[in-house]
C-alpha positions as CSV (number, residue, x, y, z in Angstrom):
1,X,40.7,69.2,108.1
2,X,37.2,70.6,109.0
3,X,38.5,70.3,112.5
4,X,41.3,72.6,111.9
5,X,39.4,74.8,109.8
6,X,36.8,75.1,112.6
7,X,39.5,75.7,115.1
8,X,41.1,78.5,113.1
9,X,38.2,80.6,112.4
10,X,36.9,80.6,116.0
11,X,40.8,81.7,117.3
12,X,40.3,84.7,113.7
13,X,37.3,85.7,115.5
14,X,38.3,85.7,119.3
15,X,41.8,87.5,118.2
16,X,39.7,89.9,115.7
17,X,37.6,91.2,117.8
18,X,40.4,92.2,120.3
19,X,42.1,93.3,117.3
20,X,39.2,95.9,116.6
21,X,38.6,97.2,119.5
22,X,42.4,97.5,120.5
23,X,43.5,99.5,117.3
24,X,41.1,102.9,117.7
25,X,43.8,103.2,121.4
26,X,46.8,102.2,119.3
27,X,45.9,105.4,117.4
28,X,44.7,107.7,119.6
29,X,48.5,107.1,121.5
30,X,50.6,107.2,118.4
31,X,51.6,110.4,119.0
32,X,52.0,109.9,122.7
33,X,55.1,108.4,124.1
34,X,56.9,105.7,122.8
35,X,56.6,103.8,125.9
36,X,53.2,104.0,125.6
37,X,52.7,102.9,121.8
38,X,55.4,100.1,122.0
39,X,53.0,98.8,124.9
40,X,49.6,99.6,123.6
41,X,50.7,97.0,120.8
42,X,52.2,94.6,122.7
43,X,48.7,94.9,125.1
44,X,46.4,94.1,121.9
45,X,48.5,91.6,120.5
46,X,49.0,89.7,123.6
47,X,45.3,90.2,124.1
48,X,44.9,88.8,121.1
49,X,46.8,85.6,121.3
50,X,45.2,85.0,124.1
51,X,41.6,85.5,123.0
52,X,42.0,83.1,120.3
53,X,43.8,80.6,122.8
54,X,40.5,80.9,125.1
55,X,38.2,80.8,122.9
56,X,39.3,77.6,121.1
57,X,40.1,76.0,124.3
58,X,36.3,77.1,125.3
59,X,34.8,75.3,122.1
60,X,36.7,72.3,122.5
61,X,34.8,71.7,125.5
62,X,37.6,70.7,127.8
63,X,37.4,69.7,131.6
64,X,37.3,72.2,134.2
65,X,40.8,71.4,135.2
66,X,42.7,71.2,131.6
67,X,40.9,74.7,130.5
68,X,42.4,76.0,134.0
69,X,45.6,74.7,133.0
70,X,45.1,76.3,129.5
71,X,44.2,79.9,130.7
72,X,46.8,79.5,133.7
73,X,49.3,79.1,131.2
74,X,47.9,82.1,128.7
75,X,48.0,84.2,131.7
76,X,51.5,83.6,133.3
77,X,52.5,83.8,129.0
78,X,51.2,87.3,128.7
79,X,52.3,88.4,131.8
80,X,55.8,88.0,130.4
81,X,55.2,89.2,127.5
82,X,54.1,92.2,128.7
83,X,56.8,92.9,131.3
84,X,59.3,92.0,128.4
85,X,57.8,94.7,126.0
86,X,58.0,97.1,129.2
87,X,61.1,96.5,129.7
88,X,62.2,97.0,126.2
89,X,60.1,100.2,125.9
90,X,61.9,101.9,129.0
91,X,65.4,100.8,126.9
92,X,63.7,102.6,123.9
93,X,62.6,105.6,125.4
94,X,66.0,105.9,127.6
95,X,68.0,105.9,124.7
96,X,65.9,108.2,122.8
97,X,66.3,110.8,125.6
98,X,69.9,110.4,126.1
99,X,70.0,110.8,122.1
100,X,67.6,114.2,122.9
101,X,70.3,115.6,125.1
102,X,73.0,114.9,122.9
103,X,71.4,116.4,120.1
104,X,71.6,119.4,122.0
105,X,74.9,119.9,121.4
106,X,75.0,119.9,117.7
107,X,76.4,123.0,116.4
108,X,78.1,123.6,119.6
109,X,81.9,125.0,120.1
110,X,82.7,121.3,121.1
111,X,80.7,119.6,118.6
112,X,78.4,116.7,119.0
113,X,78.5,114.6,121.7
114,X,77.2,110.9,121.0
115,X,75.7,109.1,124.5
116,X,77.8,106.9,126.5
117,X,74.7,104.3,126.6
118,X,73.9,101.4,124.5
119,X,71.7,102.2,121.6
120,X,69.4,100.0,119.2
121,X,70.4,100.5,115.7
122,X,68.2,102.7,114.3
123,X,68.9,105.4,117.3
124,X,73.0,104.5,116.6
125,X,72.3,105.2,113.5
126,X,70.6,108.4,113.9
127,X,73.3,109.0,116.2
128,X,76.1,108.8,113.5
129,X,74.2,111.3,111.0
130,X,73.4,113.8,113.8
131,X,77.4,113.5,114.3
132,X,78.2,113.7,110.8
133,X,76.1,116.5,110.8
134,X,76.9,118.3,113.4
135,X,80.5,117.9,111.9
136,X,79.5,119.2,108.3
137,X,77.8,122.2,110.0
138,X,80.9,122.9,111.7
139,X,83.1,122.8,108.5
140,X,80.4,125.3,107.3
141,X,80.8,127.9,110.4
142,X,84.5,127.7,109.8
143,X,84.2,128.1,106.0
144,X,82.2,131.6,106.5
145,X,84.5,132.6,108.9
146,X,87.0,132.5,106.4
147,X,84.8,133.5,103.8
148,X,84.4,136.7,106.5
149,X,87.6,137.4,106.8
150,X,88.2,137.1,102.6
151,X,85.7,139.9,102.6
152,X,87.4,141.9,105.0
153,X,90.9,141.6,103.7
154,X,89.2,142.2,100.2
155,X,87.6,145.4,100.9
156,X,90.5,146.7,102.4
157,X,92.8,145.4,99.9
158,X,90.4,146.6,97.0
159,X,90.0,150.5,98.9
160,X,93.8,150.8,98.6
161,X,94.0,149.7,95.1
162,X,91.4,152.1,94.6
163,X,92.7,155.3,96.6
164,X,96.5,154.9,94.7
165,X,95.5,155.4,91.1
166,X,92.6,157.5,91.9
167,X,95.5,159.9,93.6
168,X,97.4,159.6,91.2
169,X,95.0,160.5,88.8
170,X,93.9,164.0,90.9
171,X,97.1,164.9,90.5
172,X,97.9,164.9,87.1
173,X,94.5,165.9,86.3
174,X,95.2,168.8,88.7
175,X,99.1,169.6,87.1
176,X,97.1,169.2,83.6
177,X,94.5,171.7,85.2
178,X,96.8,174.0,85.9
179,X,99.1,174.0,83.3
180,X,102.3,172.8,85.1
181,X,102.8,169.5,83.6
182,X,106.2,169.3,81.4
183,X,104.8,166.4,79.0
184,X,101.2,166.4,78.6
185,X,100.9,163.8,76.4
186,X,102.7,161.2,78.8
187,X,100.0,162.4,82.0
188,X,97.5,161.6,79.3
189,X,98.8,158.1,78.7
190,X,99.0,157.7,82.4
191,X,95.8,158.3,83.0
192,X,94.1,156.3,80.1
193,X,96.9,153.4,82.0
194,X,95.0,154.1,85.4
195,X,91.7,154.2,83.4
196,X,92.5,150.8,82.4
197,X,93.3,149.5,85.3
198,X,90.5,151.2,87.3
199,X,88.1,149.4,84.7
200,X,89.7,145.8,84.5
201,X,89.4,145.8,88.8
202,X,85.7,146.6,88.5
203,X,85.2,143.9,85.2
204,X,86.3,141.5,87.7
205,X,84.6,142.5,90.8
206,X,81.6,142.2,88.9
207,X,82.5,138.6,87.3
208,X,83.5,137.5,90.5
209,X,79.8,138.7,92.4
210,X,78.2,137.0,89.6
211,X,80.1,133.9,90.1
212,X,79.4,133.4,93.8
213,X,75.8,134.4,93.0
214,X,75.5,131.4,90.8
215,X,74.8,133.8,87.9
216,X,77.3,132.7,85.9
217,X,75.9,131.6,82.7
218,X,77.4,129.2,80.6
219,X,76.9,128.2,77.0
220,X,78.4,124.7,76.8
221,X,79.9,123.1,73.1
222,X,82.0,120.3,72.1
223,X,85.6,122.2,71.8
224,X,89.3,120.4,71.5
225,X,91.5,121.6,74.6
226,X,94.3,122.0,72.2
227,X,92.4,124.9,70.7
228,X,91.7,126.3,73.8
229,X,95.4,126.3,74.9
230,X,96.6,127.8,71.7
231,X,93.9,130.4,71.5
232,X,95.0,131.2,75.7
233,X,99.0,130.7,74.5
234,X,98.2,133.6,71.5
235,X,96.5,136.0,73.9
236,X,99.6,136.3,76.5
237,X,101.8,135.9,73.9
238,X,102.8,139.9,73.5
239,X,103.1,140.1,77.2
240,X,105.1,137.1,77.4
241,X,107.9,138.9,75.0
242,X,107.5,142.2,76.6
243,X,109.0,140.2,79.7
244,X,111.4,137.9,78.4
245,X,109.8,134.9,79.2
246,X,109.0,131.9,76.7
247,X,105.3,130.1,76.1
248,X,106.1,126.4,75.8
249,X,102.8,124.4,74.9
250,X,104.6,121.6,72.7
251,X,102.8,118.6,75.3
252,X,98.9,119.5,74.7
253,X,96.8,116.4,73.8
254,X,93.8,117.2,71.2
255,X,91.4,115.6,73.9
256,X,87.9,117.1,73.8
257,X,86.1,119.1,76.6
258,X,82.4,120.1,76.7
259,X,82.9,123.8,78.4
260,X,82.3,127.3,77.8
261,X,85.0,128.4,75.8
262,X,84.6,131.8,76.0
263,X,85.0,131.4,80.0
264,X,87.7,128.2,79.8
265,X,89.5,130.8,77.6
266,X,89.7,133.6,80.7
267,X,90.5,130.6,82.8
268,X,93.4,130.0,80.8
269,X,94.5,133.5,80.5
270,X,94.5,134.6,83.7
271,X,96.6,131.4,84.9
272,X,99.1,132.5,81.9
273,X,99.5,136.3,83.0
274,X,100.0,135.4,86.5
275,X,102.3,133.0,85.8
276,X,104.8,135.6,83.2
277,X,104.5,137.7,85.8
278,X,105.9,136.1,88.4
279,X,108.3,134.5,85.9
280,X,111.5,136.2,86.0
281,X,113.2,137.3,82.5
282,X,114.7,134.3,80.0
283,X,112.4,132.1,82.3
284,X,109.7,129.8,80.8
285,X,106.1,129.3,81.2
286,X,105.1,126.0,80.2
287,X,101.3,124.8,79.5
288,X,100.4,121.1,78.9
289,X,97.0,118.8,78.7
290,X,96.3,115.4,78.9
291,X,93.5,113.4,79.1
292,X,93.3,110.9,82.5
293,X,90.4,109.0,84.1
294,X,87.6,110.9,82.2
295,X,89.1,114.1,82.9
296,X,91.3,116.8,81.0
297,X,93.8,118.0,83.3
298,X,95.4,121.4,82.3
299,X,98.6,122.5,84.0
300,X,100.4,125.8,83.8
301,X,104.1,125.9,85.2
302,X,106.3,128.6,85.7
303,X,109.4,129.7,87.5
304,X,107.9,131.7,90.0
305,X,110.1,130.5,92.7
306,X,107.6,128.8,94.5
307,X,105.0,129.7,97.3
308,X,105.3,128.9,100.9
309,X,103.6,125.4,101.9
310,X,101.3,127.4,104.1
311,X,99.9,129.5,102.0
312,X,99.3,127.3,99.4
313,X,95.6,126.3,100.3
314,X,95.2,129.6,100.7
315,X,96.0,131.2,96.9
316,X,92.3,130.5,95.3
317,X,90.7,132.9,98.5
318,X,89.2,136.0,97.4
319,X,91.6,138.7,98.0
320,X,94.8,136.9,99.0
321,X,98.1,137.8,97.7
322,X,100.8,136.4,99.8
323,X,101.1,139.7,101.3
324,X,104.6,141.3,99.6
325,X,105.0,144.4,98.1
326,X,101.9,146.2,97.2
327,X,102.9,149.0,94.9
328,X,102.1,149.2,91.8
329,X,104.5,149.1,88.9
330,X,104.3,150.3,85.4
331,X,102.3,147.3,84.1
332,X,99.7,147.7,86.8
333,X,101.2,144.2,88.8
334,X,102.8,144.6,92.4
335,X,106.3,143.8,93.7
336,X,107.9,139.8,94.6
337,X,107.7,136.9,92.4
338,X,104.4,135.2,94.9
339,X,102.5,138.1,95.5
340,X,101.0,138.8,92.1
341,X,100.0,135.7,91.9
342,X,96.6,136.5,92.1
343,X,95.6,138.8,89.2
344,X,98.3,139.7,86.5
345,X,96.3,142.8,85.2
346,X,95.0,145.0,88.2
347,X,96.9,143.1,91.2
348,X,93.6,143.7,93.1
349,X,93.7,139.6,94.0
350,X,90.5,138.1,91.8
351,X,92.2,136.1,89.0
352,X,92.5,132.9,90.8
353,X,89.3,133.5,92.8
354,X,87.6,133.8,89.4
355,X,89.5,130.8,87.5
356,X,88.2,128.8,90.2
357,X,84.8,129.7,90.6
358,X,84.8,129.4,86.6
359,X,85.9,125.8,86.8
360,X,84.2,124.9,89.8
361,X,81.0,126.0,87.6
362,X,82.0,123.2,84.6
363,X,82.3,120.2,87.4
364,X,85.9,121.1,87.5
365,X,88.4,121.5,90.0
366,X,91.2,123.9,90.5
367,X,94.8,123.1,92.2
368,X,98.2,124.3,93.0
369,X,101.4,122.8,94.3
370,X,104.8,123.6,94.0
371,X,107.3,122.0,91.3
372,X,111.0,122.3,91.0
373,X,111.6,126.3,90.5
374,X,108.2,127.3,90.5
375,X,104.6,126.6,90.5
376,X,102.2,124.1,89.0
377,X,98.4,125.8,88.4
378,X,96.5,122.3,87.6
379,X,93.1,122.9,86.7
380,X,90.6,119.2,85.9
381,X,87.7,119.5,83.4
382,X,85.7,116.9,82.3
383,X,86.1,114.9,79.4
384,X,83.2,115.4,76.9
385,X,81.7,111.9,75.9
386,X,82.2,109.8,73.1
């Protein structure tokens, strides 16, 4: 036991000392090239082994010709050991620049290209998150180009909303002016109407800049969903008779949300009004809730006809409207059963734009697809907690 004691301490201190003075180059090339560090390791600790070997092979007083054999052995042993650590270092550093001049191409117009050459797994690895990456950023580019073009088609959607009641109202502030109106009273209703409507667009333009500022600030409470729905149902109820369409909310489970009511509540309008709308006379609108995997879905049908299958991921964009008839009735909405979808008060296209940014706000989610005679506006919240 002394013997191996002995023997371990000497080979400590032989491999030790190499250790020592080997580490101060280690760090002085860690920023250097990976080559060089992987072999700069591989150097002291083969160094090392081999200073221990020697030196126990020293103080064991062999014969000339068995501590030849020992420190021939050593030798032709570190040789390969250090041609194997080159070799792996060159494999290293090859893949690393082949991953360098793929990562070039992330963000390009043909995405990212992974290399053709083997790669160790922490470079694959790399090499699959610089691809996911370079996919994500990608999805991002393409969602601002169509955020880009929803701005476009909203400013030039909101200036002719704008310049058609606002010449409308010159004029019959003009005929008022000049005292050639035949009913007064009516041009002054009109205009209050035009008021209104000039008003609710800006309300919503304002809602909707806060929303995709993140401004939006909710107060959160415990409220039952049925509540919500009937408060939503008793809103859009006038409107609902004024058309001729019927409110059915007969399948609405009590299950409990933890939301903004206040905001849930304009959620839920807005869906309603849109879907009267573009609900033809005798037709029905028909609002239900359930509770389903932790969430509380809320679905608002109506007999709208139906919107085209392209166009459908399309209806919660800032601005859209399907593109029919654009102008304005009597009630402020525009012409075809689809194209008012989008805001039931001003037609200026925000409703949907704001219920989802609302629900997208509460963790929600916000969906549309197309039922029987019409369409189904789905929107998931989730469940408060026990």
């Amino acid at each position: 036991m002394k013997d191996l004691l002995l023997i371990a301490l000497i080979a400590a201190l032989g491999a030790g000392g190499v250790t020592l003075l080997g580490w101060p180059a280690v760090r002085l090339l860690r920023r250097r090239s990976v080559l060089l560090s992987l072999f700069a390791v591989a150097v002291v600790t083969v160094l090392a082994m081999t200073a221990g070997t020697l030196a126990v092979a020293q103080a064991m007083f062999l014969s000339h010709h068995d501590l030849g054999v020992v420190i021939t052995v050593t030798c032709v042993a570190a040789l390969g050991s250090l041609g194997t650590a080159a070799l792996l270092g060159r494999q290293v550093v090859a893949g690393s620049r082949a991953l360098t001049l793929a990562a070039r191409t992330v963000g390009s117009a043909g995405g990212f290209t992974a290399p053709d050459r083997p790669l160790g797994a922490e470079l694959a690895e790399l090499s699959a998150e610089l691809a996911a990456t370079s996919a994500r950023l990608a999805e991002s580019r393409e969602r601002e180009r169509a955020l880009e073009s929803s701005r476009r088609e909203l400013i030039a959607w909101i200036s002719h909303d704008l310049r058609t009641p606002l010449a409308g109202l010159r004029a019959m502030a003009e005929a008022l002016e000049d005292g050639v109106a035949e009913d007064p009273a009516r041009y002054h209703a009109r205009i209050g109407t035009e008021v209104d409507r000039l008003a609710g667009m800006v309300d919503d333009l304002f809602e909707l800049s806060r929303i995709q500022a993140g401004a939006l600030a909710l107060s959160p409470a415990r409220v039952s969903v049925y509540d919500l729905v009937g408060d939503a149902l008793a809103g859009a109820d006038p409107l609902a008779r004024e058309r001729g369409v019927r409110l059915a909310g007969g399948r609405v489970d009590r299950a409990p949300v933890e939301v903004d009511g206040r905001e849930i509540t304009r959620v839920l309008g807005n869906l309603l009004v849109n879907a009267i709308r573009a609900t033809p006379a005798d037709g029905v609108v028909e609002v239900a809730a359930r509770w389903e995997a932790g969430e509380v879905l809320v679905s608002v049908t109506d007999g709208c006809g139906g919107i085209a299958e392209d166009d459908l991921p399309r209806v919660f964009e800032t601005g859209w409207r399907g593109g029919s008839a654009r102008t304005p009735r009597q009630d402020g909405s525009t012409g075809g059963a689809g194209a008012d979808r989008r805001h039931g008060d001003t037609g200026a296209g925000l409703g949907l734009a704001i219920v989802r940014g609302i629900v997208e706000a509460h963790a929600g989610r916000a969906t549309v697809r197309n039922v029987g005679g019409g369409c189904c506006f789905e929107i998931a919240l989730p469940a408060a907690p026990a």
